[in-house]
Each structure stands twice: as C-alpha cells, then as structure tokens.
KOLVEX-900862 format. One record per residue (C-alpha): x, y, z; residue in one letter; residue number from 1. Coordinates in Angstrom, 3 decimals. Layout:
[[X,Y,Z],"A",NUM]
...
end
This chain:
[[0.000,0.000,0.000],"X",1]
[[3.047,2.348,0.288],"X",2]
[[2.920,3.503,-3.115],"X",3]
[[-0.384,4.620,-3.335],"X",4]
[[0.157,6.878,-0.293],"X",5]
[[3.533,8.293,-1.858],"X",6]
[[1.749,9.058,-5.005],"X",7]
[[-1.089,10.427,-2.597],"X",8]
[[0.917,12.249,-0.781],"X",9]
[[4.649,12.833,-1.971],"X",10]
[[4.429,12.484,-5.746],"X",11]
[[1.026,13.552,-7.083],"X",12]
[[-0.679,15.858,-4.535],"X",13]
[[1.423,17.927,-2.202],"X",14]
[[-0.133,20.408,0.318],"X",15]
[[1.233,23.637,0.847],"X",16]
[[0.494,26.032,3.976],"X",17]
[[-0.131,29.726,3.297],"X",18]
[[0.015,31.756,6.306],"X",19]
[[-3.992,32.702,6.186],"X",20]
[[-4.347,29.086,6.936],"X",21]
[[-5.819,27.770,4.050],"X",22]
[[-4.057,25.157,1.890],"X",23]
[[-3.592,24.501,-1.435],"X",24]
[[-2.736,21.590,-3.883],"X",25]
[[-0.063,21.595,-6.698],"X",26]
[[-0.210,19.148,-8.848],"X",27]
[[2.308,17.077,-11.030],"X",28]
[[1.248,15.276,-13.527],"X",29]
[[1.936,11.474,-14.163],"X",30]
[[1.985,10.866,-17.834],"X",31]
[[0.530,7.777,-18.816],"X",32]
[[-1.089,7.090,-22.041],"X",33]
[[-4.596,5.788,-21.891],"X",34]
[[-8.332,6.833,-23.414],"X",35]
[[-11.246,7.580,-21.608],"X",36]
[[-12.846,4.049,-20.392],"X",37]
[[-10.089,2.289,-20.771],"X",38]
[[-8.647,-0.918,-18.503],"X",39]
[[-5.730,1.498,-17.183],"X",40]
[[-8.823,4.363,-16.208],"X",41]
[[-10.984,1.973,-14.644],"X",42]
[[-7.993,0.614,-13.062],"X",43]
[[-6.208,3.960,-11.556],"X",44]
[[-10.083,4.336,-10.223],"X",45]
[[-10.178,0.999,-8.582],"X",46]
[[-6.819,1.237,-7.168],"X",47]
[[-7.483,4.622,-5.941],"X",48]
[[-10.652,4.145,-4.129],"X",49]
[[-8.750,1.479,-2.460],"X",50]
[[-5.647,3.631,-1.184],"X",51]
[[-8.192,6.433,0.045],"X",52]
[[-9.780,3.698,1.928],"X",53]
[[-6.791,2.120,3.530],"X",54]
[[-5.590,5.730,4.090],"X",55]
[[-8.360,6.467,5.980],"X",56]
[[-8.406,4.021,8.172],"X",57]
[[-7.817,4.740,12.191],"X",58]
[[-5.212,1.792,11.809],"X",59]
[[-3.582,2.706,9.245],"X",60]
[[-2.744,6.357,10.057],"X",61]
[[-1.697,5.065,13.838],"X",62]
[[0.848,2.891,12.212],"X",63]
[[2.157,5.794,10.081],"X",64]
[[1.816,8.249,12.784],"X",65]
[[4.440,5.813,14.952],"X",66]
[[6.685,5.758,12.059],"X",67]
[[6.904,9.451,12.083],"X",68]
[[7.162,9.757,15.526],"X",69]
[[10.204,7.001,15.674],"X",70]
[[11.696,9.133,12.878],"X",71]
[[10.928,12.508,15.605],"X",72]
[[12.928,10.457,18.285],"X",73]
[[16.085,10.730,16.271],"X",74]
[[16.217,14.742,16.517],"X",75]
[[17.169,14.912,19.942],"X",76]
[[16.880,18.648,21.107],"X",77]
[[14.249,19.014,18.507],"X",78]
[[11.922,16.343,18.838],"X",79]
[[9.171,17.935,20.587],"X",80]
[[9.097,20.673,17.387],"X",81]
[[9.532,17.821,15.210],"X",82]
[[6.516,15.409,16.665],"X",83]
[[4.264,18.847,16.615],"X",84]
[[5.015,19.383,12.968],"X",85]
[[4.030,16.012,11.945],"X",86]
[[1.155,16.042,14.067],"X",87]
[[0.069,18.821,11.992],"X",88]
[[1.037,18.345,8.781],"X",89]
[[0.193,14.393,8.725],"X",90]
[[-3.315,15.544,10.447],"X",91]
[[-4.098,17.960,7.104],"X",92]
[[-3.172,15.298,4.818],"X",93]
[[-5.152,12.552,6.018],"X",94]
[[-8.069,14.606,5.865],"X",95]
[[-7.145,15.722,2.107],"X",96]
[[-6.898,12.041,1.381],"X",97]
[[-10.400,11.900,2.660],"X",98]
[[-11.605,14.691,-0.123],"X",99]
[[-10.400,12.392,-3.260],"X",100]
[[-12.766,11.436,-5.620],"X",101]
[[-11.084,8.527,-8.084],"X",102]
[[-12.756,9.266,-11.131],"X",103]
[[-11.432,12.855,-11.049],"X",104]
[[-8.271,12.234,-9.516],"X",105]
[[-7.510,9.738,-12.217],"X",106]
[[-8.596,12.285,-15.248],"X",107]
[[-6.297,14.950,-13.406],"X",108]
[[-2.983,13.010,-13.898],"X",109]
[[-3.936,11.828,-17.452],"X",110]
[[-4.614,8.079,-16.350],"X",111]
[[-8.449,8.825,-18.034],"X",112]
[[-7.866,11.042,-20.953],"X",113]
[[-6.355,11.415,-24.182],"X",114]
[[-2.733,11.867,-23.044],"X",115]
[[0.049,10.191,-24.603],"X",116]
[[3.597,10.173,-23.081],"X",117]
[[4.351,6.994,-21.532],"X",118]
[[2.866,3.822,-22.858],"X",119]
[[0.684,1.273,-20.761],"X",120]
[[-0.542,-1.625,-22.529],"X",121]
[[-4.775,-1.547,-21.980],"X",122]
[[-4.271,-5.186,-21.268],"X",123]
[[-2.703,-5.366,-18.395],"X",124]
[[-4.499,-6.708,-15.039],"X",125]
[[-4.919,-4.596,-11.925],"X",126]
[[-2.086,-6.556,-10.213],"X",127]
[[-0.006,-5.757,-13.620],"X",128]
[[-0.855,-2.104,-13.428],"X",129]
[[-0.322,-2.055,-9.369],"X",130]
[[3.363,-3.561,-9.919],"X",131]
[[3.725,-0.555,-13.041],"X",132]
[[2.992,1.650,-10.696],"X",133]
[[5.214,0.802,-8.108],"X",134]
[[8.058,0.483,-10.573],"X",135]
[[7.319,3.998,-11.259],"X",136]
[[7.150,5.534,-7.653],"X",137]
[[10.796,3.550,-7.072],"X",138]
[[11.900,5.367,-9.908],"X",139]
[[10.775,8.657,-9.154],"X",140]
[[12.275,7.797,-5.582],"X",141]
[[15.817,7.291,-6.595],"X",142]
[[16.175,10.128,-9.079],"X",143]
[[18.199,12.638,-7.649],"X",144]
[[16.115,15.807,-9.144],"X",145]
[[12.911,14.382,-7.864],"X",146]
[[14.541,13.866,-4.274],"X",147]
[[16.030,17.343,-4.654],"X",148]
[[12.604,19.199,-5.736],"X",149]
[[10.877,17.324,-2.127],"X",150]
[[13.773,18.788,-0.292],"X",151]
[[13.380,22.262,-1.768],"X",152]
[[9.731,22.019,-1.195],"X",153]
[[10.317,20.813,2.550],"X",154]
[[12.669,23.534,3.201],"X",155]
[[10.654,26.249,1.377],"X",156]
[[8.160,25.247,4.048],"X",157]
[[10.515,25.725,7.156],"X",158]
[[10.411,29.524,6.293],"X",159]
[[6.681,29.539,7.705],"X",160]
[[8.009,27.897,11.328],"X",161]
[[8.419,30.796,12.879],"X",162]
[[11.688,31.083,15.668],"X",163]
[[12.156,27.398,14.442],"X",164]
[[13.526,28.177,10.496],"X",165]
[[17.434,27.239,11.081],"X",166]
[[16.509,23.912,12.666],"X",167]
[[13.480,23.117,10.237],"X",168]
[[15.781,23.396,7.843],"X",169]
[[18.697,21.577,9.442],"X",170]
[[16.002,18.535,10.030],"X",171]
[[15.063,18.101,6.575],"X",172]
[[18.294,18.380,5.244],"X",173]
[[19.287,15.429,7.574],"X",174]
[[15.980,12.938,7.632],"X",175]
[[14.359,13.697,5.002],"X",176]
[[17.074,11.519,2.693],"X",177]
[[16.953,8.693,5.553],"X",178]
[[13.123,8.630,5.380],"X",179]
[[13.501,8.341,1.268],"X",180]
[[16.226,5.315,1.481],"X",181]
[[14.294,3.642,3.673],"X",182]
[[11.481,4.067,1.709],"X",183]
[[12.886,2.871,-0.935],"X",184]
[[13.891,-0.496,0.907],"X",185]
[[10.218,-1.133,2.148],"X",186]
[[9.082,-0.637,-1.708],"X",187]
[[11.884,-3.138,-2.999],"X",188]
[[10.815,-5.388,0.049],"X",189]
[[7.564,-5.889,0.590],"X",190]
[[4.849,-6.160,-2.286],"X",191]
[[2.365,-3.715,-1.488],"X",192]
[[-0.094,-4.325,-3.934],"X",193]
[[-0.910,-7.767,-2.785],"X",194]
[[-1.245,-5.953,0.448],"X",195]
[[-3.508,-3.933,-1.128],"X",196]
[[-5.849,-6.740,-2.954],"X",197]
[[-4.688,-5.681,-6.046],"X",198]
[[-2.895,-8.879,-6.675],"X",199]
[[-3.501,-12.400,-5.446],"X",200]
[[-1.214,-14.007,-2.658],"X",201]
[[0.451,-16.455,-5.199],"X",202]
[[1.670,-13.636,-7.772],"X",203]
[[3.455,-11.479,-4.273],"X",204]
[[6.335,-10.123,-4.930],"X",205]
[[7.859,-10.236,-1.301],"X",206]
[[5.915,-11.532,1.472],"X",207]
[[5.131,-9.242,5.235],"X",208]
[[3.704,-6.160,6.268],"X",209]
[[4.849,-2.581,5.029],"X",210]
[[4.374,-1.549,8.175],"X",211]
[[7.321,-3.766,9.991],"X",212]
[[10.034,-2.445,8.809],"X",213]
[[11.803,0.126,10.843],"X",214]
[[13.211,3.613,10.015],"X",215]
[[16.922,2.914,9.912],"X",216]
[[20.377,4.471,8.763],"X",217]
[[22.782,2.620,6.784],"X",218]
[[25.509,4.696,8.736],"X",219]
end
C-alpha cells in the first residue's frame, strides 16, 4: 500500500500552507497514455478508491503516525518541534486524502484522458498495473532531481516555522534523505499491492507487512 500513499501524498498531490491558513494543492502530472474508459482508467479508479480507503483508516494512520514519531525520536533537542510538525502536517493530509474522488483524480494526472507520453498496454491486469505503478514511484524515488525538488519544497516550508527556520531546515536536510532510502527499501521489500488486494497471494512479490520495517540508517 506504500505507493499509493507516496503518489497520494509525496508524488502527485502535495499540500502547501499559506500563512492565512488555508491550503492549497499543486499538482504534477503522471503521464501515462490511456483513453477515456479504458482498462488502465478503470484501473487507476479501482486502485485509488482502495488507497483512500486504507488511508483512511484509524489503523492505518496510527501505524504511520508511529513511524513518524520514531523518525521525531532521532532529533534529539528538537523532537518535541519535530513530533508537533508532523502532528500537523500528517493531520491535514489525512483529511485531504479523505476529499479524493477517483474518477477525477484519475482524469487529473492523465490516467483517463487522451494523453500520450508513456505507454501502458490496456491489457494489463490490476495486479499488472499495481506492480507498473510501483516500478514507477521507485523510480521517481531514486532520481536525484525528484529527491532534490521534495527537499526544496520541505525547506521552502521551514520559512513559515516561525523562531524554528534554522533547525526546520537543518532537520530536513538530515531525515528527510533517511526517510527516502528507507522508503525505498520497504518498496523493494515488501509487495504492497498484494497488500492492497490488487494482486492475489500467489503472484506477491515479497511476502510481510509494510508496516514492519523500521526507520533505519545505513551509517
């Protein structure tokens, strides 16, 4: 299920504070090339209405929640700024996550119109499409200008914690990688999309839970 929340939340919609309060969505787009009706649209649809659903549950968000926090525990003198920031910020995403519709998150990132950039055969089965997916989201992961444009973002963001800037900044600059390694190893791990449903038991991947692995440096 771990790449439907980081194309949720990292790669496809990402929140941004404004100081009035209100927040706003900047989107990305994902380009895929499929028609209108297609397997791949009612796919992305299916496969979407699933990760709001797992998102949303109480369970689910606990178990992410704790990973954050373990990640908090690691600042030291900052962790009390740290576990109120994710507290926050995690708090206004999973009630974003809430407000996606499917049908027209799917036509947003070109997964349900006429947009041709990156092939996807119409035949391919949910599980097929799931794995695509996750293939992609690794990608994205380990390219060094998409790791680079999350840090900018994270650090454009610090300059709104007031009294806190220097050591927002000094946080992301040293986490933020470890939490996108270690992402990266529960992708390559554990096969989310049979977590998911999307794929049956016998086709997995890697067997286990994305949720046991731990946060972890390679240092």
């Amino acid at each position: 299920m771990l790449y439907m929340t980081l194309v949720l939340l990292l790669d496809l919609d990402t929140i941004e504070i404004r100081p009035n309060g209100k927040e706003e969505i900047s989107s990305s787009k994902i380009h895929v090339s499929v028609e209108s009706g297609s397997t791949i649209c009612s796919t992305c649809e299916n496969l979407t209405n699933k990760a709001v659903s797992y998102l949303s549950e109480k369970q689910t968000q606990d178990e992410i929640m704790e990973i954050l926090h373990g990640a908090c525990s690691q600042t030291f003198s900052l962790e009390q700024k740290c576990l109120e920031m994710v507290d926050s910020y995690a708090t206004l995403l999973f009630a974003k996550v809430t407000e996606i519709k499917p049908d027209e998150f799917c036509k947003r990132y070109g997964l349900c119109r006429d947009v041709s950039f990156l092939s996807v055969a119409k035949s391919e089965s949910t599980c097929a499409f799931c794995h695509h997916l996750v293939d992609e989201v690794l990608s994205k992961m380990k390219d060094p200008d998409a790791q680079f444009e999350i840090l900018q973002l994270l650090i454009k963001e610090c300059n709104k914690v007031k009294g806190h800037v220097q050591e927002c900044k000094r946080m992301v600059l040293e986490y933020v990688p470890l939490i996108l390694v270690n992402g990266e190893k529960l992708l390559e791990k554990k096969d989310v999309c049979t977590l998911m449903q999307a794929c049956d038991a016998s086709k997995t991947r890697a067997g286990g839970s994305f949720f046991d692995g731990e946060l972890r440096s390679d240092a």
